[in-house]
N, CA, C and O atoms as CSV, one atom per row, in Angstrom:
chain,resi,resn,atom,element,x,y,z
A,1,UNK,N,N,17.723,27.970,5.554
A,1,UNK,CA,C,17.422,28.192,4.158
A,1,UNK,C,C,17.687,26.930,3.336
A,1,UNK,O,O,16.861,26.380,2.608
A,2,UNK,N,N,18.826,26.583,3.528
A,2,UNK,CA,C,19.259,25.136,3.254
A,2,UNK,C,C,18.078,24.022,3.186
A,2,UNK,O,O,17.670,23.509,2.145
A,3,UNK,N,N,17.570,23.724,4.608
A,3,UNK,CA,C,16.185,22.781,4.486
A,3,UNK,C,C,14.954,23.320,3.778
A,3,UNK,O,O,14.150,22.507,3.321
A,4,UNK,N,N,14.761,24.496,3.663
A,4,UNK,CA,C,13.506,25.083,2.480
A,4,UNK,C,C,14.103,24.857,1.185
A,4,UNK,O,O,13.555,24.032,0.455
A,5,UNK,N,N,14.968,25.358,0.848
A,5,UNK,CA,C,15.451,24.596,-0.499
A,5,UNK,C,C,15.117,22.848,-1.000
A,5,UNK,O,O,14.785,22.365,-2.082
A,6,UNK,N,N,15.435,22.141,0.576
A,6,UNK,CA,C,15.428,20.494,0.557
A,6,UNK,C,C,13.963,20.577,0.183
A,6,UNK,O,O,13.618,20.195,-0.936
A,7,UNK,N,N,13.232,20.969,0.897
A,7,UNK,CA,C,11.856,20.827,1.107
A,7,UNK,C,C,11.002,20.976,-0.501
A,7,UNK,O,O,10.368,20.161,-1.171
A,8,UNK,N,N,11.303,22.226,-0.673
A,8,UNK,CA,C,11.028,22.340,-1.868
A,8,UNK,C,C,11.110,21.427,-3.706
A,8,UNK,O,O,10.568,21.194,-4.787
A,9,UNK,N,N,12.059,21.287,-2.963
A,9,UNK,CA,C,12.975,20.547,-4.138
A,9,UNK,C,C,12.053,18.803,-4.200
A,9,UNK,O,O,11.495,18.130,-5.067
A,10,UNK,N,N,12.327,18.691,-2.819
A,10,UNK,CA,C,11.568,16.836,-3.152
A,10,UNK,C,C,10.018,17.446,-2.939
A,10,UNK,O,O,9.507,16.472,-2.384
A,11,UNK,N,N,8.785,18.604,-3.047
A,11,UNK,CA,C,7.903,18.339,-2.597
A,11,UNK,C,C,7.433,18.686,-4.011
A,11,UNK,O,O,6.238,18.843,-4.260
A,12,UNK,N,N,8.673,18.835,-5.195
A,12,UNK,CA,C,8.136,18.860,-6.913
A,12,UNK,C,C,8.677,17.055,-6.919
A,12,UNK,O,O,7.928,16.141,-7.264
A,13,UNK,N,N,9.386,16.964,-6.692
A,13,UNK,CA,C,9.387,15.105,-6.687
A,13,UNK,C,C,8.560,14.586,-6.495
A,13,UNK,O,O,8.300,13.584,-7.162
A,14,UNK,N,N,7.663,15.062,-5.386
A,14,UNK,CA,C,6.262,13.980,-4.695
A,14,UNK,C,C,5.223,14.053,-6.115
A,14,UNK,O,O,4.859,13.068,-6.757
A,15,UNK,N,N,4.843,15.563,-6.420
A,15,UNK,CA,C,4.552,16.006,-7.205
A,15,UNK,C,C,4.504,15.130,-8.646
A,15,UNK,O,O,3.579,14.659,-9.307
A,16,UNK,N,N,5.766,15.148,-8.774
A,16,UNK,CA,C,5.861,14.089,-9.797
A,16,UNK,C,C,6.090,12.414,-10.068
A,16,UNK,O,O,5.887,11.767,-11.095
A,17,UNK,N,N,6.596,11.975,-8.723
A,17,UNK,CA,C,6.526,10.658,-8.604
A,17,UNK,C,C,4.941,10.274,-8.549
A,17,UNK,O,O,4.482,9.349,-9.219
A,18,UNK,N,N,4.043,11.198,-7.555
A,18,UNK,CA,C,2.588,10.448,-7.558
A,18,UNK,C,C,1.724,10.751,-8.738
A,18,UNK,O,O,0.754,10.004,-8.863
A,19,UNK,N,N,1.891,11.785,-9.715
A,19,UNK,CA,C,1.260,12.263,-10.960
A,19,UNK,C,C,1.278,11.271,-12.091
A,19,UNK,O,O,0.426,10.815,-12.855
A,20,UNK,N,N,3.170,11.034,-11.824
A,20,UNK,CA,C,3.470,10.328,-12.852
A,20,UNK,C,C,3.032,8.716,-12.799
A,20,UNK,O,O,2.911,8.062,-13.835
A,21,UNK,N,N,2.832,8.212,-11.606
A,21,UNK,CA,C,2.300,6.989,-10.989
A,21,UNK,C,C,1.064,6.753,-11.327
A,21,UNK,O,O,0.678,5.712,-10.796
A,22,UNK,N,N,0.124,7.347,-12.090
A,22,UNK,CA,C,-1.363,7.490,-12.603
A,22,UNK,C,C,-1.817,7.767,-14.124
A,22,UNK,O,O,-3.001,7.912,-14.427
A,23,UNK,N,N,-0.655,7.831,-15.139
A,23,UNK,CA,C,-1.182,8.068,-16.448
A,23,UNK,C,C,-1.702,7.298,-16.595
A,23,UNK,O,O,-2.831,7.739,-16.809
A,24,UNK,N,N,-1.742,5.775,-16.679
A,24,UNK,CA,C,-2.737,5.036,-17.353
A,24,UNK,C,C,-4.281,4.975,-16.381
A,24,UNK,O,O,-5.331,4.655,-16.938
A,25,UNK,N,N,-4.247,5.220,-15.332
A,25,UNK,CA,C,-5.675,4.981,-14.395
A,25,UNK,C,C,-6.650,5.823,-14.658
A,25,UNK,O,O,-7.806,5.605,-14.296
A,26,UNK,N,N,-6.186,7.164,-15.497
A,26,UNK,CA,C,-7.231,7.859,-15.284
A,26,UNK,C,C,-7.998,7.382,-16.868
A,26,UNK,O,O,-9.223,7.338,-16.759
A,27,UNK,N,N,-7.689,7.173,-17.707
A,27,UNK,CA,C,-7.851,6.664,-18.751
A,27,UNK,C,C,-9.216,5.430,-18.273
A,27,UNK,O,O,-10.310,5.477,-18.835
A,28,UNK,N,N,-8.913,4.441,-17.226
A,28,UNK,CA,C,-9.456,3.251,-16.911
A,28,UNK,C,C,-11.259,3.899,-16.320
A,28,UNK,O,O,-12.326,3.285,-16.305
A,29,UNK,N,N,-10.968,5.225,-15.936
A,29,UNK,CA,C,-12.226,5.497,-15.188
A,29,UNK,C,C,-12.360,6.779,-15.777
A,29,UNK,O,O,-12.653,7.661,-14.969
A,30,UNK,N,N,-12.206,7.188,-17.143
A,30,UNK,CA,C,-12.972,8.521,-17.917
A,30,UNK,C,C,-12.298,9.451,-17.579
A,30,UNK,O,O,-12.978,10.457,-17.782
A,31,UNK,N,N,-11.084,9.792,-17.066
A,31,UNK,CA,C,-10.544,11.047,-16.773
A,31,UNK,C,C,-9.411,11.268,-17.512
A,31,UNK,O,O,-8.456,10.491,-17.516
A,32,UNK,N,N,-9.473,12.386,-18.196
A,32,UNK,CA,C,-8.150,12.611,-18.868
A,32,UNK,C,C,-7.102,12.220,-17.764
A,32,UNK,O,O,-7.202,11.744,-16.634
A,33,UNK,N,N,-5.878,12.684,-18.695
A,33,UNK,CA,C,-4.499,11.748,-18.302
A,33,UNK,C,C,-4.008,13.522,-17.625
A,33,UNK,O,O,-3.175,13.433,-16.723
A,34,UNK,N,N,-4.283,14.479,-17.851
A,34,UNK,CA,C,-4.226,15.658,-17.182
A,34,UNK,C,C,-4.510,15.802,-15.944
A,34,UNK,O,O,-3.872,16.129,-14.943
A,35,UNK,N,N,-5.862,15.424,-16.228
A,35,UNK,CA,C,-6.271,15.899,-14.646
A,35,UNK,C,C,-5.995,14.860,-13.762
A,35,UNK,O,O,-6.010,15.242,-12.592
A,36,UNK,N,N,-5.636,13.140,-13.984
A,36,UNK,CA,C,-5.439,12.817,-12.934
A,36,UNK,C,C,-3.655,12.644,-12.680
A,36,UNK,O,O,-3.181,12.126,-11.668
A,37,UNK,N,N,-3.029,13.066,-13.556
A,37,UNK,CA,C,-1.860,14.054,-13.209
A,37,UNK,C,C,-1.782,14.810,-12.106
A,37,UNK,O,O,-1.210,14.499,-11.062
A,38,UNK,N,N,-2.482,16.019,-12.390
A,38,UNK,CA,C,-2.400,16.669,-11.604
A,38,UNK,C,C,-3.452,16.351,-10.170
A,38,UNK,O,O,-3.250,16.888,-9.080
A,39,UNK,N,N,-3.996,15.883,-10.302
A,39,UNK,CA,C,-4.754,15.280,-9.162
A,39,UNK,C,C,-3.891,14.172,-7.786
A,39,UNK,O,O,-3.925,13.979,-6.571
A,40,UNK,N,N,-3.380,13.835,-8.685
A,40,UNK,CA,C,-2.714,12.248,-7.908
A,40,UNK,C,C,-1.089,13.674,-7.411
A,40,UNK,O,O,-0.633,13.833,-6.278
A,41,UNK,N,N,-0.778,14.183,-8.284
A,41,UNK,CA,C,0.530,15.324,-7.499
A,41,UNK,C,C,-0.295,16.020,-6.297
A,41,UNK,O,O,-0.097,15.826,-5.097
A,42,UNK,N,N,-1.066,16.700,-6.757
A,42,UNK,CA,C,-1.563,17.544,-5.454
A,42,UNK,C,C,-2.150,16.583,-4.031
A,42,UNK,O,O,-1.937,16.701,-2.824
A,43,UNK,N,N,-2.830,15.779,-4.702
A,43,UNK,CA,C,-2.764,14.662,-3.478
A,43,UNK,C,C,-1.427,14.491,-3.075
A,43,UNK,O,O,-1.189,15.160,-2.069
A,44,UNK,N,N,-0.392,13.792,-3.517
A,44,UNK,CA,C,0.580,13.351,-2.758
A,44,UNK,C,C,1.560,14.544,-2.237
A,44,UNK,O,O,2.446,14.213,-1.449
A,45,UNK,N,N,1.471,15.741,-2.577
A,45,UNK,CA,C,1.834,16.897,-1.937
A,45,UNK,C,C,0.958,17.558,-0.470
A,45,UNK,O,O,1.361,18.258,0.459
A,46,UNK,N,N,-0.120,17.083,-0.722
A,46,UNK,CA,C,-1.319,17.520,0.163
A,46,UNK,C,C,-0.596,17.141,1.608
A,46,UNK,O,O,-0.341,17.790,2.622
A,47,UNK,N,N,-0.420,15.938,1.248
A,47,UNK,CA,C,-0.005,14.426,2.362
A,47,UNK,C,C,1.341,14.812,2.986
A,47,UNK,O,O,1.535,14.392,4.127
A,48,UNK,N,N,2.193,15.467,2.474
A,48,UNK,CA,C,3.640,15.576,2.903
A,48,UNK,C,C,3.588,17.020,3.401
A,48,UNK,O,O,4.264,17.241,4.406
A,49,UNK,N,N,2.809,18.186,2.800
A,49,UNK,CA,C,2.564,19.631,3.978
A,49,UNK,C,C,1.984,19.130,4.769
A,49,UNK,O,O,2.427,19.605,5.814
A,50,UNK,N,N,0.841,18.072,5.122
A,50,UNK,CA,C,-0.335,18.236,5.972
A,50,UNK,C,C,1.014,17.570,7.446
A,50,UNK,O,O,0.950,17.794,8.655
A,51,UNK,N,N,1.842,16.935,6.844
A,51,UNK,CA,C,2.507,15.917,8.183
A,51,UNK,C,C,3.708,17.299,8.310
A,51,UNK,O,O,4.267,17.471,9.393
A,52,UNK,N,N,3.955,18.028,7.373
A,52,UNK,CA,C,5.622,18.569,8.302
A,52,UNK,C,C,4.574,19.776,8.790
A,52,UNK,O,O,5.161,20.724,9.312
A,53,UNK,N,N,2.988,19.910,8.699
A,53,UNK,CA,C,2.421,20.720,9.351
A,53,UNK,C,C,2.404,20.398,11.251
A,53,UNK,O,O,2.776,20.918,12.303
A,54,UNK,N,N,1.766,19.303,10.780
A,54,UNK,CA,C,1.425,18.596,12.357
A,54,UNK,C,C,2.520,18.562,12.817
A,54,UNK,O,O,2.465,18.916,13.995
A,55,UNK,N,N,4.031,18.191,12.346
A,55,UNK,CA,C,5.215,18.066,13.260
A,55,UNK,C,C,5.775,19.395,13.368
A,55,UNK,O,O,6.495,19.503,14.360
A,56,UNK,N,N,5.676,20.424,12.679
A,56,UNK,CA,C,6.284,22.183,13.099
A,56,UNK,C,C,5.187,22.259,14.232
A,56,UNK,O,O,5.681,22.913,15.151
A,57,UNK,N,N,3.954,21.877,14.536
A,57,UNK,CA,C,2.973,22.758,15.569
A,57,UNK,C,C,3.429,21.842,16.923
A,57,UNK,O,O,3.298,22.418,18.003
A,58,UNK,N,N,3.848,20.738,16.936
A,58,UNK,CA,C,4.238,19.977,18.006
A,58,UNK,C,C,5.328,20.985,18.679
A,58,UNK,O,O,4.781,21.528,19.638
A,59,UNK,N,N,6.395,21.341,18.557
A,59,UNK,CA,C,7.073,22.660,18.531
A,59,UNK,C,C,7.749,23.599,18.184
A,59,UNK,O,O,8.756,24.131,18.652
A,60,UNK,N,N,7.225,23.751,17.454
A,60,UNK,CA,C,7.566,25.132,16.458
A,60,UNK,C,C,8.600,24.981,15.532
A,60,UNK,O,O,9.043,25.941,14.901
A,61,UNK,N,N,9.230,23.246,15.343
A,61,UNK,CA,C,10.252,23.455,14.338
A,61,UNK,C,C,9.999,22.291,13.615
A,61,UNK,O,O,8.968,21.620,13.663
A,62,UNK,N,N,11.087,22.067,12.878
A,62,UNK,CA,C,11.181,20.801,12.117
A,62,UNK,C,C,12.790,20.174,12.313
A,62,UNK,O,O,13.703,20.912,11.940
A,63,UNK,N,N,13.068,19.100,12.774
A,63,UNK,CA,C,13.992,18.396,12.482
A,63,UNK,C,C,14.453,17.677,11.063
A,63,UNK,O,O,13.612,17.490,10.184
A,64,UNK,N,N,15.494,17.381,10.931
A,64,UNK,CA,C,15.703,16.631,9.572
A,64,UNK,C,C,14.890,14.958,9.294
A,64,UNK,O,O,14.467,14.361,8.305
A,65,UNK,N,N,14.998,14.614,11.085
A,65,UNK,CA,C,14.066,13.116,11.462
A,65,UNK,C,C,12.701,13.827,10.868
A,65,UNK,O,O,12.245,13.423,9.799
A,66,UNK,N,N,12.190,14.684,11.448
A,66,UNK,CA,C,10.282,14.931,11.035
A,66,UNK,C,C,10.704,15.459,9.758
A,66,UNK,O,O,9.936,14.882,8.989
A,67,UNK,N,N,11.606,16.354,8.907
A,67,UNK,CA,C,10.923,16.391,7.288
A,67,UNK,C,C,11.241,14.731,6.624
A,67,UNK,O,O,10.498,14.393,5.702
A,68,UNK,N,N,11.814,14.196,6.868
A,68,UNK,CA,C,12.572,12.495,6.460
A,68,UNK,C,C,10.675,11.975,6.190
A,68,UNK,O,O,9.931,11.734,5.240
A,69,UNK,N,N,10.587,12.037,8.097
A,69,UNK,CA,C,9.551,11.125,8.290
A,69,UNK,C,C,8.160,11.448,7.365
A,69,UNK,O,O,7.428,10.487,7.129
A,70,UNK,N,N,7.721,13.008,6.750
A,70,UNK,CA,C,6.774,13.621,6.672
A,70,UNK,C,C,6.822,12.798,5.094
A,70,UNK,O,O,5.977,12.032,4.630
A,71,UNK,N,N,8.159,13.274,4.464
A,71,UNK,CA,C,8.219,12.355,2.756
A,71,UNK,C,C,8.118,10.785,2.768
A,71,UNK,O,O,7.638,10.130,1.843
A,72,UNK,N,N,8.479,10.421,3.586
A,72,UNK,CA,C,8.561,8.734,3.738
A,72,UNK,C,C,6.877,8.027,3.670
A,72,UNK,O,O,6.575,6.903,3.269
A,73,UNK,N,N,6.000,9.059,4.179
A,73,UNK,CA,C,4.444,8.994,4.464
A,73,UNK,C,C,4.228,8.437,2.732
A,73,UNK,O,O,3.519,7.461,2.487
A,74,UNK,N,N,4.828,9.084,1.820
A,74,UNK,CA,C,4.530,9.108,0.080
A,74,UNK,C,C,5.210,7.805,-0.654
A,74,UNK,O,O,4.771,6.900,-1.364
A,75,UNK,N,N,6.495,8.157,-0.133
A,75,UNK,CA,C,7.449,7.239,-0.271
A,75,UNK,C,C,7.049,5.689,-0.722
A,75,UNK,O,O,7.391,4.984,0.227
A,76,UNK,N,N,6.550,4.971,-1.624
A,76,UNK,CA,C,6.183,3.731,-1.264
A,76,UNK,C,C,7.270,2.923,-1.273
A,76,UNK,O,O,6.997,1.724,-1.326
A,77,UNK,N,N,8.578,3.249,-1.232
A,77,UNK,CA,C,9.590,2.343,-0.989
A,77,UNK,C,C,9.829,2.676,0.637
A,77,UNK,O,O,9.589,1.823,1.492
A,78,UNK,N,N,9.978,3.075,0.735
A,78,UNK,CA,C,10.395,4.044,2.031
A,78,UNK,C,C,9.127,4.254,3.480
A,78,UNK,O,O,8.291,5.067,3.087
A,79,UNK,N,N,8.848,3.861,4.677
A,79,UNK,CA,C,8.560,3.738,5.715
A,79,UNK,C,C,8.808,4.711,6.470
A,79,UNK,O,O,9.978,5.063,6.618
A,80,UNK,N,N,7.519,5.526,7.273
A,80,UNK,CA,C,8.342,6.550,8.486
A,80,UNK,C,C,8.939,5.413,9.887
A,80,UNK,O,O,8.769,4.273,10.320
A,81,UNK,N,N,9.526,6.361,10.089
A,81,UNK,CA,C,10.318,5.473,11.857
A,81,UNK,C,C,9.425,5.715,12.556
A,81,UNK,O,O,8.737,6.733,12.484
A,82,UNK,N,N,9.294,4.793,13.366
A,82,UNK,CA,C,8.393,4.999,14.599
A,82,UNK,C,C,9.185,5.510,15.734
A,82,UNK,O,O,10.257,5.011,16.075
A,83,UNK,N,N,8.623,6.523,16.311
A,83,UNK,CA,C,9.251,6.953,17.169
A,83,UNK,C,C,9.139,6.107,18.624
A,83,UNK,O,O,8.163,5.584,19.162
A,84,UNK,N,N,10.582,6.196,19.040
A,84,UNK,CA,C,10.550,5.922,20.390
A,84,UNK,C,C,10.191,6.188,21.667
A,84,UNK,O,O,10.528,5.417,22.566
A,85,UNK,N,N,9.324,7.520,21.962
A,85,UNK,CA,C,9.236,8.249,22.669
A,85,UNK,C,C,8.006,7.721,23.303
A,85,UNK,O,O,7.062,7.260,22.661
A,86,UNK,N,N,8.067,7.820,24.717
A,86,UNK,CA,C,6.966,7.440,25.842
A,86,UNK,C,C,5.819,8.490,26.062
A,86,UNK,O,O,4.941,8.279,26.899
């Protein structure tokens, strides 16, 4: 319950770090400052379910390494690890 809480919690962060990362652009190409708000959040939310999707079906769970790695995808400070595995 603990990690759905985590999950939740930074996937209104993504939400708002990538929304908020676009007020002036949409302005540059005719789009209200709304919609590419909300456009640029749901994109960068899109991006962080679509990866802790692919890593729960690998097997059936999530580690704290795969939700890390799934936000780090958004992250532009931040890098996923490459895994070591053969």
């Amino acid at each position: 319950m603990k990690n759905v809480k985590n999950i939740i919690m930074r996937i209104v962060a993504v939400f708002a770090a990538s929304g908020l990362s676009v007020i002036g652009a949409g302005a540059l190409v005719g789009i209200s400052t709304l919609k590419a708000v909300v456009l640029a959040g749901t994109l960068g939310v899109a991006t962080v379910v679509e990866a802790l999707a692919r890593f729960f079906l690998e097997d059936g769970k999530l580690t704290t390494q795969e939700i890390n790695d799934a936000f780090a995808k958004v992250d532009k400070r931040n890098k996923p690890k490459e895994s070591n595995e053969s």
